[in-house]
N, C-alpha and C positions, 0 to 999 in steps of 0.2 A: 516361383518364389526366389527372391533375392537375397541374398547371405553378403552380410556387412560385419566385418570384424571391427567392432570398436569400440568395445567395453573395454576400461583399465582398469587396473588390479586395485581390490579394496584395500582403503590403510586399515589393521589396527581399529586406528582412535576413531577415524570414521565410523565403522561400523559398532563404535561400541555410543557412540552419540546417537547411532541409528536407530539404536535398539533404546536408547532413551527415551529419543521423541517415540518410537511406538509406543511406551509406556505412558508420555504425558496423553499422545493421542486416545487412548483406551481411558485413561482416565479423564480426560473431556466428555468423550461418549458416555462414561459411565454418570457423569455429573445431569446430563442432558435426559438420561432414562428418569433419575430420579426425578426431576423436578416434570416430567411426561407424567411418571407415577404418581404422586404426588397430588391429595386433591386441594383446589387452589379453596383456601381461605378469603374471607369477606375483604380482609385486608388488601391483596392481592388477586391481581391478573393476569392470568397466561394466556399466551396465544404461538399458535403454531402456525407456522410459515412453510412454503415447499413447492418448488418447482422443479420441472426436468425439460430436456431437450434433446433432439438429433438434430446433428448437421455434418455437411460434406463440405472438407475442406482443398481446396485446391493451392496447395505450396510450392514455391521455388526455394532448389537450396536448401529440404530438408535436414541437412547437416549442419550450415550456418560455418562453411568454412569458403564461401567465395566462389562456390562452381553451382550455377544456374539449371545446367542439364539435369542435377541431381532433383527431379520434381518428382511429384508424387499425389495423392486424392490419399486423404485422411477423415476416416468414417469416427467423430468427435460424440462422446454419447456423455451427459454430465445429468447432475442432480445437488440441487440443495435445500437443506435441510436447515430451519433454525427455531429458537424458541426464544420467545419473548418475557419476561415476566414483570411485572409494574408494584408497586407499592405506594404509598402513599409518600414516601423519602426513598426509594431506590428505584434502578427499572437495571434491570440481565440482558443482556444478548447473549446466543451461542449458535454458532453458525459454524457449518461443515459444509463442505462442497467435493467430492470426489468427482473427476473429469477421466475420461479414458479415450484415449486416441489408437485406434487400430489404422496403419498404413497398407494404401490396397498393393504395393510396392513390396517394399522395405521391411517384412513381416519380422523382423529382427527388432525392428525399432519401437513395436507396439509396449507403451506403458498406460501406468495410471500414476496420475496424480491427488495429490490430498492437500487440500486446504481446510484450515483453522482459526476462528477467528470468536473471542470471547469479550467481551465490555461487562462493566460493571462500575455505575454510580451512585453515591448515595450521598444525601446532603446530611452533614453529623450534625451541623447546627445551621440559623436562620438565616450567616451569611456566610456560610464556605461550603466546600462539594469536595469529591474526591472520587479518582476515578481509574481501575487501574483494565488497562488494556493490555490484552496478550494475543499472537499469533504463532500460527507454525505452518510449515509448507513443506511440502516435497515436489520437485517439478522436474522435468524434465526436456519440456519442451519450450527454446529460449524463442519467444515470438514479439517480445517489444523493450523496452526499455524499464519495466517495471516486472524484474526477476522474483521479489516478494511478493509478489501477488498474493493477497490475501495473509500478508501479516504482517501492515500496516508498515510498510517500507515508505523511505524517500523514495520519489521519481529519479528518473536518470542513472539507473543501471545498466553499464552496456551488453551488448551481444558475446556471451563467450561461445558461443559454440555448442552442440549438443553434446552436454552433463548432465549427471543426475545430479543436482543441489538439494540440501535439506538445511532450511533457517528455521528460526525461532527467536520471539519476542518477545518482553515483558517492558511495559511500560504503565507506571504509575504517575500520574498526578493531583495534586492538593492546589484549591484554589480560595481565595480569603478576600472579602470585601472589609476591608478593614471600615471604611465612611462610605458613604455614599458616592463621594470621587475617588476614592483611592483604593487600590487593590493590590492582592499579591499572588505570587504561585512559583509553584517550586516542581518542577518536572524531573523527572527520573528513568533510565533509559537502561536496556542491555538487551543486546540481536547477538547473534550468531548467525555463522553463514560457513557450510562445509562445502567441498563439492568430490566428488570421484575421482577426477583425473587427477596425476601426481603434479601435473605442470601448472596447477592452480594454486593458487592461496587462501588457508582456511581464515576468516576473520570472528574475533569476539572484540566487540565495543560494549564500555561502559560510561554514560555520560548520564551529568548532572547540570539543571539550569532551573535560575532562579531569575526573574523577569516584576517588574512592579508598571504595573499604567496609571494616571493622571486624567480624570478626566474635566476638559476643556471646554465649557460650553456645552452646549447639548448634544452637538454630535460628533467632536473631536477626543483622542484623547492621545499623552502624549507618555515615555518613558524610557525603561531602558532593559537590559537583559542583556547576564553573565553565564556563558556555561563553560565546560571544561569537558573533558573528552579521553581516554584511554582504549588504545587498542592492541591488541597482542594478535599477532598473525603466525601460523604452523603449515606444516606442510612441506614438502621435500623441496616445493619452490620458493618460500619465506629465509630468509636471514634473522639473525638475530642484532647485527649491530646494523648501523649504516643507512635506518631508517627513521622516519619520523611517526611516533605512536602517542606523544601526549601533544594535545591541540584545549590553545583557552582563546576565548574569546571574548567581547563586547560591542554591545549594538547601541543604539540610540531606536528608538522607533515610533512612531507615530499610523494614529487608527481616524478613519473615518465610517462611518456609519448614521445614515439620514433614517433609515427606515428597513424594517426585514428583505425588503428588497435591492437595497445597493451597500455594499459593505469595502472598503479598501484598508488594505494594510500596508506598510514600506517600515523598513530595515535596514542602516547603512553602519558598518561600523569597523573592527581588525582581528585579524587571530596573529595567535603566536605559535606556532610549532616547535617542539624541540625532539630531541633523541639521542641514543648512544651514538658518541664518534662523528655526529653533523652538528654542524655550527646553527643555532635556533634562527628560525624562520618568519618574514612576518609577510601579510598580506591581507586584502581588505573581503568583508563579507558586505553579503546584501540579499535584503530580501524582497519581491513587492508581490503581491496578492490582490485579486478582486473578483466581486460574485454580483452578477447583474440578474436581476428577476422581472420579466414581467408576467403577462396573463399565461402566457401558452410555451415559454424560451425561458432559458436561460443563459448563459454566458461567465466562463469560470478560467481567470489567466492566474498565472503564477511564475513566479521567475527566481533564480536564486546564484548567489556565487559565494564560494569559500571552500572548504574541503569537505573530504569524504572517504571512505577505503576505495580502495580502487577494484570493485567488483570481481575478484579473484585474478585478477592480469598483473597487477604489483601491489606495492603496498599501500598508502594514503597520497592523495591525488588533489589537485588543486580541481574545485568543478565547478561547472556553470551549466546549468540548465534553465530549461523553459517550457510551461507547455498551457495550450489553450484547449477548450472543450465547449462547444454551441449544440444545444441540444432545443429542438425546438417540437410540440405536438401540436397537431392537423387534422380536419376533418374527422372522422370516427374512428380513434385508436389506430391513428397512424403519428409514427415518433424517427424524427432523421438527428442525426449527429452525426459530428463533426469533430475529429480530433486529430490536433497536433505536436509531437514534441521534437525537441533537441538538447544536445548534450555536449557538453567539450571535458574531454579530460586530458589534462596537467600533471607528469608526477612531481611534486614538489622534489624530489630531489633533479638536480637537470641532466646528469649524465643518465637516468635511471630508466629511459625510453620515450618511445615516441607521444606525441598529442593526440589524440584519438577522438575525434567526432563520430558525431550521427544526428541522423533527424529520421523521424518519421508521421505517416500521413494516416487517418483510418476515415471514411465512410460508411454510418449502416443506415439501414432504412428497414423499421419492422410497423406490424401491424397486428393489432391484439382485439381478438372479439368478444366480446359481454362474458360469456364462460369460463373465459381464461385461454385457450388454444390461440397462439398464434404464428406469424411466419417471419422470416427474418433476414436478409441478406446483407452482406458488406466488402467490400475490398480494402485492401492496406498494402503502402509499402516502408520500405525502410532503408536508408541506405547508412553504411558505417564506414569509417575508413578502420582497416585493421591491424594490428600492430607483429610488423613482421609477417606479415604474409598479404594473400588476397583482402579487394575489398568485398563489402559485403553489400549487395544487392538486390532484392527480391521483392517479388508481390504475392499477397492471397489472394483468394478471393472463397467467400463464405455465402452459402444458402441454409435455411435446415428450420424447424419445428419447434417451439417452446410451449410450456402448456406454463400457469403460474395459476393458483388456487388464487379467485378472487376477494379481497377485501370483502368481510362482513360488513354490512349498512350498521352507519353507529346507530346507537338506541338512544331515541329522543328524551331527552334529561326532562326528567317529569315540572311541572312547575311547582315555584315554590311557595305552601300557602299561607298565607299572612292574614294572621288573626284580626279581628275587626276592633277598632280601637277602642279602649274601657272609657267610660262617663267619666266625667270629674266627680270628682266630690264635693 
């Protein structure tokens, strides 16, 4: 056995957020029993969801601070759970995933993680919906660029190192077909993000955005979209002056869409930063998206530039990311993908630190048979440049076992019978 000292001392306020999210988490779980208990009404449809899995992971660098030698095999054991329910005007998600990682190494380092993940839509009337999504996470183990795993984070959160992080998220929005071309929606936003170590930055963002589309033709459509943004950052590593925490913004944007299977979006437009004791900031955003569908693949890009917090490293960061994802199915339940992304961060202030990239690579390749059991392997790497110290380097490589309870066969919609038509008179 190997003994690693490198737990840091809990704050306070951390540990009393901690104790929070244990409480929203109980009270998720409790929401999920009832609606398990619950017998489902003519109106409504439930359905339960649930898979598990083992796999043996092979890591370089389990620390995530630049030294390679530090490798290790991680015996990965997870399960998720969700619950579906349908209405005739709403449908529920509620989705848990608990992940545990034993290191055959580093027996110091063995934790569990929790993820959380809730949806809920309901249409109040014939042309508008509404729809408010919330997540929560506890993780520990930093393996890609998407730190919020499972509570509906942007892409492009860098590598800090092994922390324990606990986030959380609520996100509401309302959507309004005003005509039959014209539309509206008004989105609503607040994450948090804490982390253990003192030398990190805790973040709470609050943003609001309000967006209208046009549509052009049949498969164009064209508009615009405002939002505005507040973040407050704590933590022994956070300032309170000399940083930039309120960001507004505007886009111009334009959608295409021929058919459920090709859809594009693109976004060009400026924010404005300001703060206590810096002089306000300006610089341009942009968005572009696209989703390609055929028989058996898919194909899913997306790319983005403007700001962001700076993932517990400094405060609000100027960023650009990217990422692509080809997934394609073969022969009898076999499924390969393909994923890649990159990252630049900028802190808008310029004397405030260095630029920090990253890119990273993943391949899997699984196979799933009639009953549900199936197999699964993959490799990934990742490299970062890191700020103030080493850089970051490494590769996986993943084999292991998933079982996934098969989809019910739908039940054929009886046909419907039409009466024979009455005589005249």
């Amino acid at each position: 056995m190997t003994r690693l000292s490198c737990a840091e001392p809990r704050r306070s306020r951390a540990a009393g957020r901690s104790r929070a999210h244990r409480r929203l988490l109980r009270l998720a779980w409790a929401t999920i029993l009832l609606l398990l208990a619950a017998s489902p009404t003519r109106a409504a449809q439930t359905r339960l969801r649930y898979d598990f899995g083992v796999s043996e992971i092979y890591s370089q660098d389990v620390l995530r601070i630049g030294v390679e030698s530090l490798d290790d095999y991680i015996t990965n054991l997870s399960a998720t759970g969700a619950v579906d329910v349908t209405t005739p005007r709403s449908s529920t998600e509620f989705l848990y995933r608990p992940t545990y990682y034993a290191y055959s190494e580093f027996n110091e380092l063995d934790h569990l993680d929790h993820r959380y993940r809730g949806v809920w839509n309901v249409r109040p009337g014939p042309r508008s919906t509404f729809a408010l999504r919330q997540g929560f996470s506890q993780s520990t183990r930093q393996a890609g660029f998407a730190d919020l795993d499972g509570a509906a984070s942007e892409a492009g959160q860098p590598i800090i190192g092994l922390t324990r992080m606990t986030a959380w998220e609520l996100e509401p929005e309302w959507d309004l077909a005003q005509t039959e071309r014209i539309s509206y929606s008004v989105l609503g936003l607040y994450r948090s993000e804490a982390y253990d170590r003192p030398d990190l930055i805790d973040t709470d963002q609050a943003g609001l955005e309000g967006s209208m589309k046009v549509a052009v033709g049949r498969a164009q459509t064209v508009g615009g979209r405002a939002r505005g943004d507040r973040y407050r950052y704590s933590g022994p590593a956070a300032t309170d002056v000399g940083v930039y925490d309120q960001f507004y913004s505007a886009q111009f944007t334009w959608g295409l869409s021929t058919s459920e299977r090709f859809a594009l979006g693109a976004g060009a437009g400026v924010f404005r930063g300001t703060g206590q004791e810096v002089d306000p900031t300006l610089g341009p955003t942009g968005d572009l998206s696209g989703t390609w569908r055929w028989r058996r693949s898919s194909l899913a890009i997306s790319a983005g530039l403007g700001y962001a917090s700076g993932g517990g490293l400094t405060s609000a960061s100027r960023s650009e990311r990217g990422d692509i994802n080809y997934t394609v199915q073969w022969g009898r339940g076999f499924e390969t993908s393909v994923n890649g992304a990159y990252i630049v961060r900028d802190p808008v202030q310029k004397d405030a630190g260095e630029t920090l990239r990253g890119r990273s690579f993943a391949l899997g390749l699984q196979k799933v048979w009639q009953p549900g059991w199936g197999v699964g392997a993959g490799v990934s790497g990742l490299r970062q440049q890191e700020q103030g110290g080493r850089d970051l380097n490494y590769g996986e490589a993943t084999i292991g076992l998933v079982y996934r309870r098969p989809e019910p066969p739908e039940r054929p919609t009886p046909p419907v019978q039409v009466p024979p038509p009455t005589p005249s008179q």
